[in-house]
C-alpha positions in Angstrom: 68.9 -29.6 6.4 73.0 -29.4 7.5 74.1 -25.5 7.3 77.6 -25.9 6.1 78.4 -21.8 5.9 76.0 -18.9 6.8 77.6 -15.5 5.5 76.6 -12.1 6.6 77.6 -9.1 7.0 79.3 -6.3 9.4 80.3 -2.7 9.6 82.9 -3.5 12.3 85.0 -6.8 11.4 87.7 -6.4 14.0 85.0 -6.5 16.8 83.7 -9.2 16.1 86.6 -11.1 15.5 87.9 -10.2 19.3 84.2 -11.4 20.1 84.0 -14.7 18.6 87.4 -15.4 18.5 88.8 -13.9 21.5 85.3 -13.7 23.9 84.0 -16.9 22.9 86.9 -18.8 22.1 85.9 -20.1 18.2 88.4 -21.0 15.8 89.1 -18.7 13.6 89.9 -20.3 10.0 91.1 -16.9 8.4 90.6 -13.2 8.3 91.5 -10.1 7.1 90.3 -6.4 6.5 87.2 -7.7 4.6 86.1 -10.8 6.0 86.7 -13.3 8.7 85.2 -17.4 8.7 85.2 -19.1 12.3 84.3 -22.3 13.4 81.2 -23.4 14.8 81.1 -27.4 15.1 80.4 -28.5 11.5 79.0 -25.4 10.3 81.3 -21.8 9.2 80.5 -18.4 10.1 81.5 -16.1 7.7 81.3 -12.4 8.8 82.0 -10.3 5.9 82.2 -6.3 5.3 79.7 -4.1 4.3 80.0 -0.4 5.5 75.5 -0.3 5.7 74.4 -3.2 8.1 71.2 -4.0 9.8 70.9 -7.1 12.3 70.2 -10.7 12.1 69.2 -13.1 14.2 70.8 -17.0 13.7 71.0 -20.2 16.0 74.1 -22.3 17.2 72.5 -26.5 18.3 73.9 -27.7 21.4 73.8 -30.8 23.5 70.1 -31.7 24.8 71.1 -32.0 28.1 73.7 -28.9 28.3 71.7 -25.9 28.1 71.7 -24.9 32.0 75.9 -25.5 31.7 75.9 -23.5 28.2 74.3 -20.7 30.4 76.7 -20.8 33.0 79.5 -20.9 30.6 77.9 -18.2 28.9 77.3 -15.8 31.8 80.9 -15.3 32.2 81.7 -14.3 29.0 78.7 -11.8 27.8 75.1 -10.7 29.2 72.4 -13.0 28.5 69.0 -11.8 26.5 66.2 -12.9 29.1 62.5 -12.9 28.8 61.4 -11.2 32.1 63.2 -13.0 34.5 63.9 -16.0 32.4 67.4 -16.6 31.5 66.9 -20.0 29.8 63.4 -20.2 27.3 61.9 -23.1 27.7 60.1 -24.1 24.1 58.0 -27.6 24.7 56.3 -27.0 21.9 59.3 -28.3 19.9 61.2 -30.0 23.2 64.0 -28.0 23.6 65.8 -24.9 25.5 67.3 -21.6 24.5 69.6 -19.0 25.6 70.3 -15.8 23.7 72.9 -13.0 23.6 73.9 -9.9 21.4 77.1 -10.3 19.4 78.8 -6.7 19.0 76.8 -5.8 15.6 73.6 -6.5 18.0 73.0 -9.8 16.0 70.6 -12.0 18.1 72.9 -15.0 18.3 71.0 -18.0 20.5 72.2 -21.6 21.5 69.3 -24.3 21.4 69.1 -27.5 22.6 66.9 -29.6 21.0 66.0 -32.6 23.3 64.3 -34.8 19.7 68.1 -35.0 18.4 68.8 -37.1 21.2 72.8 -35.5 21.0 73.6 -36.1 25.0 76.9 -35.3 25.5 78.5 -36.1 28.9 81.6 -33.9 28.2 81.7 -30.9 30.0 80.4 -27.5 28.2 82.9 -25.5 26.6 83.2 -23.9 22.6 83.9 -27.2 21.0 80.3 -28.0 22.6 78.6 -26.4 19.6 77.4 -28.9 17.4 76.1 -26.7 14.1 74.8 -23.5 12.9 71.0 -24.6 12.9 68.9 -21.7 12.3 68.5 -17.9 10.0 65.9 -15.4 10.4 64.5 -14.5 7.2 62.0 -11.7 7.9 60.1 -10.7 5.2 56.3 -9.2 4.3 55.6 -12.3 2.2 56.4 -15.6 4.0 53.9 -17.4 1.5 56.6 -16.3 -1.4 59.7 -17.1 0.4 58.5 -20.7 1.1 57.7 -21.7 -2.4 61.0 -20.2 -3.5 63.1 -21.9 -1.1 60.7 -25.0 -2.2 61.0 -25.0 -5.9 65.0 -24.6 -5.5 65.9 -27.5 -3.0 62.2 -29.3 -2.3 62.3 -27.9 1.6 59.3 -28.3 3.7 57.8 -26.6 6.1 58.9 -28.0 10.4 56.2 -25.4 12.2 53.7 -22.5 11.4 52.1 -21.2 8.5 52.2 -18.7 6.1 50.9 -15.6 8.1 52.8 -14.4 11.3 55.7 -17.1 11.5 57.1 -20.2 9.9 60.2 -22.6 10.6 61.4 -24.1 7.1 63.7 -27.1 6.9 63.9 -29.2 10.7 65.9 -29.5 13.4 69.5 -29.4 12.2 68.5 -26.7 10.0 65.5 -23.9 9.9 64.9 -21.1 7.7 63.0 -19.0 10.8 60.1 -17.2 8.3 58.7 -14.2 9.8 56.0 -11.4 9.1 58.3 -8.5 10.4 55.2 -6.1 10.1 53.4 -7.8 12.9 56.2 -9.7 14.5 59.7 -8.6 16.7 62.6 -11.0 17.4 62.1 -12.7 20.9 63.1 -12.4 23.5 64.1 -8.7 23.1 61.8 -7.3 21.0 64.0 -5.7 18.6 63.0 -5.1 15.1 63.4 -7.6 12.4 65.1 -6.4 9.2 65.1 -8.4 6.2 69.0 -8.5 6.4 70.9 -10.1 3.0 72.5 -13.5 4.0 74.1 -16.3 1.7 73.9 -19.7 3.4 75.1 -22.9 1.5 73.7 -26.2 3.0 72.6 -29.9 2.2 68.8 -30.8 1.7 68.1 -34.3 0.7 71.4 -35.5 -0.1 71.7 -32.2 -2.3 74.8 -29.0 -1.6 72.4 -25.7 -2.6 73.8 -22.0 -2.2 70.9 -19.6 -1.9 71.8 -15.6 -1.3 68.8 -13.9 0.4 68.3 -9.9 -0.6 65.6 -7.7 -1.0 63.1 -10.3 0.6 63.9 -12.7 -2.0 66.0 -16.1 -2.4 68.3 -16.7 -5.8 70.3 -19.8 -6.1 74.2 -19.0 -6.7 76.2 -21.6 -8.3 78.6 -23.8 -6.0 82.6 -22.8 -6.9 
């Protein structure tokens, strides 16, 4: 799965355009009072305006081997999201590394290296480091549901997990991140999971799908 644009939403665009544009240095492919897109690798972020807002909590890939330079790059820039003392989150269950931070709408916003994609890079870390927008949350009370929508419309299947607490649709390039948000938080920090609308347009099997995500349900939209 390649996440070409993931749009959500924000009470505050200004702010976060001096984040990611100013703070962390994206590109930013246009703005105004209502929206702003920015680059990230091959992937658009679209931060749009919506005066009621709740969080999310999406994924940026990275090098495999550049998650201890990411950090360092990070660290000057914005505070980092640790688990106890743990700046970077080791996940060998799926070989790779993560680093989270807030963005100013208190989004969860977190840079993974995956070491199975085998993307070394021996360039040193900076923004244009950032390979893809490779994850979403999508909490929900009915994972079992969301699956076999998402599945019906594009033929995803499940990476990790199962239909109960927590379950990683799509794979490495790109995850729908299932939870239960009535027995689980967002790690590292704990912070309640709200089933927050998105619209995400990506490739699955060779096929371009838009799918809007509100009120704990996906709906295909038609491509322009």
């Amino acid at each position: 799965m390649q996440i070409k644009k993931l749009k959500i939403y924000s009470s505050q665009i200004n702010t976060q355009i001096d984040f990611y544009g100013n703070v962390l240095g994206l590109e930013v492919l246009s703005f105004d009072k209502n929206q702003a897109l920015f680059a990230i690798g091959t992937s658009i972020l679209q931060v749009e305006y919506a005066e009621m807002v709740t969080p999310y909590h999406y994924a940026i890939n990275i090098p495999a081997n550049k998650s201890t330079e990411a950090l360092e790059w990070l660290r000057s820039k914005t505070e980092i999201l640790k688990d106890g003392a743990s700046e970077i989150q080791d996940f060998n269950f799926w070989n790779a590394e993560a680093i989270y931070f807030y963005d100013k709408d208190q989004n969860i916003v977190e840079f993974i290296a995956r070491r199975n994609l085998k993307n070394f890079s021996d360039k040193e870390f900076s923004v244009h480091q950032l390979i893809e927008i490779s994850e979403i949350g999508v909490p929900s009370t009915d994972i079992e549901r969301q699956f076999y929508q998402l599945q019906n419309m594009t033929n995803i299947e499940i990476y990790d997990g199962g239909f109960e607490r927590f379950c990683a649709i799509g794979d490495e390039r790109g995850l729908f991140i299932c939870i239960n948000k009535n027995i689980k938080n967002w790690f590292p920090t704990n912070d309640k999971a709200f089933s927050s609308p998105f619209e995400i347009e990506f490739i699955e099997q060779g096929v371009t799908h838009r799918i809007v995500y509100e009120n704990e349900s996906f709906k295909r939209r038609e491509l322009d």
